[in-house]
PLY file of the C-alpha trace (Angstrom):
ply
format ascii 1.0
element vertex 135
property float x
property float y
property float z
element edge 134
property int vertex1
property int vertex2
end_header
-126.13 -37.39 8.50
-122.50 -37.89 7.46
-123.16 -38.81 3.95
-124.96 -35.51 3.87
-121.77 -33.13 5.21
-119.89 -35.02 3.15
-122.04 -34.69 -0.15
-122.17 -30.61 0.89
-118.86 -30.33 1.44
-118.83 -30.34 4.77
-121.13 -26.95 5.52
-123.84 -27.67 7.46
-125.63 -24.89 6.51
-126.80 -27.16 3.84
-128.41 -29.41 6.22
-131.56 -28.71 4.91
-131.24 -28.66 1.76
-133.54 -31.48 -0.43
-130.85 -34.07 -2.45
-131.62 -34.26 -5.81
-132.25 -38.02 -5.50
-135.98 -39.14 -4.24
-136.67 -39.03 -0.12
-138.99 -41.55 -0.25
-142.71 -41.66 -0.45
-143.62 -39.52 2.09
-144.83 -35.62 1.49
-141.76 -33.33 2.31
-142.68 -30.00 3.17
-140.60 -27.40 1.52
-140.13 -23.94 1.27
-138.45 -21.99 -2.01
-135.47 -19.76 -0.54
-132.25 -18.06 -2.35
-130.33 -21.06 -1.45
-132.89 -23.29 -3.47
-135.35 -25.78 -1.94
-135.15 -26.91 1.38
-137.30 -28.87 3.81
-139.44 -26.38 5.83
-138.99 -25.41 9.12
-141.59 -23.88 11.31
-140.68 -20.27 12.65
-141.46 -21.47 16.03
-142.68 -24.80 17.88
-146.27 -24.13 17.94
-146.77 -23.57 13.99
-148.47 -26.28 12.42
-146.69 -26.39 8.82
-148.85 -29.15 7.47
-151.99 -27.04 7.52
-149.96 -24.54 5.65
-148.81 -26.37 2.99
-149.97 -26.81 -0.44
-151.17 -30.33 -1.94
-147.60 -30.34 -3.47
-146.34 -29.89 -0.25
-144.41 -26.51 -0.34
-145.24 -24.26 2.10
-145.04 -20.08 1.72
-142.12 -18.57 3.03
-143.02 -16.52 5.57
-144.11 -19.51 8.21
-140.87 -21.07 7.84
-138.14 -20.33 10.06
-135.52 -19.72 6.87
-138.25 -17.54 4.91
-138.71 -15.23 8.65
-134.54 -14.85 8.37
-134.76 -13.66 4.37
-138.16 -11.24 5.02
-135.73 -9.95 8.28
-132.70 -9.34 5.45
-134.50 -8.07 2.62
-137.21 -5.74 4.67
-135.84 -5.59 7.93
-137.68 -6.17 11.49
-140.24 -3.58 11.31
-141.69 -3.88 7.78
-140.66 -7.76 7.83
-143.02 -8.06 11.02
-145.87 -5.99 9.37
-145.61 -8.62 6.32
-145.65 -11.40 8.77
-148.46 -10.17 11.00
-150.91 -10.15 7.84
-151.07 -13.63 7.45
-151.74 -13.93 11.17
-148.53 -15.04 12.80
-145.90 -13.56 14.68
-142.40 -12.74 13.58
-139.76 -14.75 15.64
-136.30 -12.68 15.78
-132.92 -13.70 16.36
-130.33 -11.67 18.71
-127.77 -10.71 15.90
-131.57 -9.53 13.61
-132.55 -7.15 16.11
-130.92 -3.95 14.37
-130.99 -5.00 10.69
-132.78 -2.37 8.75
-133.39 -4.09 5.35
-132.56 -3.48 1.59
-133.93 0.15 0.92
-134.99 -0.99 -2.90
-136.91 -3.51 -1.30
-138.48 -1.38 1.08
-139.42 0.92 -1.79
-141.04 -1.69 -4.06
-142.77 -3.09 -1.03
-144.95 0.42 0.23
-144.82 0.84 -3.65
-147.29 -2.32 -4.24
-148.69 -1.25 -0.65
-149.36 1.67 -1.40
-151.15 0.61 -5.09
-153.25 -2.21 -2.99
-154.54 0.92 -1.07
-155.51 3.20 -4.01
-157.08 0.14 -5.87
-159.57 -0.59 -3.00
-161.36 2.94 -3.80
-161.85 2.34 -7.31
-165.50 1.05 -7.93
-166.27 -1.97 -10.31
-169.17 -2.82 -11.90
-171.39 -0.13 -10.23
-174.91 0.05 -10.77
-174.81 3.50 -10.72
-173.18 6.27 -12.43
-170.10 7.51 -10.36
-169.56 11.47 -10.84
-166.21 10.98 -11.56
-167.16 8.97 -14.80
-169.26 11.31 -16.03
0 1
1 2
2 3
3 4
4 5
5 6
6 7
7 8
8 9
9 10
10 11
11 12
12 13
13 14
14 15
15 16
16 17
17 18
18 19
19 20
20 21
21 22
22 23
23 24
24 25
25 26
26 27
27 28
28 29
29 30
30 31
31 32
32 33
33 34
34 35
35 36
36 37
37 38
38 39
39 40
40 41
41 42
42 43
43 44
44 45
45 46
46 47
47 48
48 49
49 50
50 51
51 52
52 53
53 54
54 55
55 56
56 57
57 58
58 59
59 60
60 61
61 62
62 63
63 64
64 65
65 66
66 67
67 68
68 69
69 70
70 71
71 72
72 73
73 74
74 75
75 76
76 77
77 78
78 79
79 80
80 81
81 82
82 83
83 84
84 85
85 86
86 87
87 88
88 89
89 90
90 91
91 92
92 93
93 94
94 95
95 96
96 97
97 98
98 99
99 100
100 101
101 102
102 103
103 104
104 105
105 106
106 107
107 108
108 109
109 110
110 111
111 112
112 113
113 114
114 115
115 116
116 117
117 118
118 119
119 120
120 121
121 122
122 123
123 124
124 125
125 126
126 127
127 128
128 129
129 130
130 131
131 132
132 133
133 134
């Protein structure tokens, strides 16, 4: 633990941040963030990150405790929590997150690609009938 305050200058906010040297054999899970890589940590107790992860061992953002607190700061609690509850988890919020509203430009592109996901879902593929708006 010491060498790694002392190797992060002393922050340890950067506790969980993966060394550049190898761990060891092992599979660490990890999860991408703005900071960089970092070894995954599960929103709360009872998620089960190794049935999450990928064979590479990274596991998506949103199950991780440090992916929940960037989805709360880019999207805020209310759309953050609707991104959450669609891959069938529940978003676990801090005190200090209970107000935060989000980045509006990432709201935007967010019910922008929600929005086309809707609009795609009536168009009709490979029908075997003519549709009257083809013809």
């Amino acid at each position: 633990m010491e060498t790694v305050i002392s190797t992060c200058s002393g922050y340890t906010r950067y506790l969980n941040l993966l060394s550049p040297t190898k761990l060891s054999t092992k599979v660490v899970l990890t999860v991408v963030t703005r900071r960089g890589i970092e070894r995954a940590i599960p929103a709360y107790p009872e998620l089960d990150l190794t049935s999450k992860a990928n064979s590479s061992g990274e596991v998506d953002r949103v199950y991780t405790f440090q992916g929940q607190r960037e989805l709360i700061h880019e999207y805020g609690v209310k759309f953050a929590s609707d991104i959450v509850s669609a891959k069938g988890i529940h978003l676990h919020i801090l005190q200090k997150e209970l107000n935060e509203t989000g980045n509006l430009d990432k709201i935007r592109i967010y019910l922008e690609e929600k929005q086309k996901k809707q609009k795609s879902k009536g168009l009709y593929w490979m029908s075997e009938s003519p549709i009257e708006v083809w013809t």
